[in-house]
N, C-alpha and C positions, 0 to 999 in steps of 0.2 A: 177742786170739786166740780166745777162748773164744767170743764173739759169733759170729767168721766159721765156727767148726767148730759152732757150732748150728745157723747158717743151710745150712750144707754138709751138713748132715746132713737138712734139713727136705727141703729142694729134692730131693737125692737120691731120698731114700723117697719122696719122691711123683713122684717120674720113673720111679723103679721098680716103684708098686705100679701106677702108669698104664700100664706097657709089658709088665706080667706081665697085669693084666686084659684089656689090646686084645688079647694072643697067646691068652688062655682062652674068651674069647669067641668069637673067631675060629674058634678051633680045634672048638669047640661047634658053629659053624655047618659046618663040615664043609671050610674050608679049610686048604689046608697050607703058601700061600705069601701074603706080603704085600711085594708092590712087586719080586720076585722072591728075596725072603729068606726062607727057611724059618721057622713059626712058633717053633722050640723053641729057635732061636738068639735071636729077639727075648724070650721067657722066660726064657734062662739072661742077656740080658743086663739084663734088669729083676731078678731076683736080686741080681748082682751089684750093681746101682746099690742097691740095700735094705741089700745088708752093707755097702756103703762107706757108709751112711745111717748105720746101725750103728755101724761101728765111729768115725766120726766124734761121735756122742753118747757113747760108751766116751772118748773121746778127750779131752773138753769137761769131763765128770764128773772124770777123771783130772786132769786139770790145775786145776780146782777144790778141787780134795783137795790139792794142794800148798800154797795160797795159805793154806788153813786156814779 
């Protein structure tokens, strides 16, 4: 279990810090929509894919600490 909530946790954060860069960048160049989805929605939802990153490595640590 520990393996798949590392791996769950890798793939997340980089889906996240990829989908908050494409919105910052974007948003830099002076757009406010992509594919007709507002940029600040594809940012909060690259956040959330970071904390579930997060909280997935919290998660992996945790159960680590049980086995001793």
């Amino acid at each position: 279990m520990g393996q798949w909530l590392i791996w769950t946790g890798r793939v997340a954060g980089l889906a996240g810090v990829a989908a908050s860069g494409c919105a910052v960048v974007l948003r830099a160049t002076g757009s406010h929509y992509l594919a007709g989805m507002q940029l600040g929605t594809l940012l909060n939802a690259g956040v959330a894919a970071m904390v579930m990153g997060a909280l997935a490595y919290a998660a992996a640590i945790a159960e680590r600490g049980e086995r001793g």
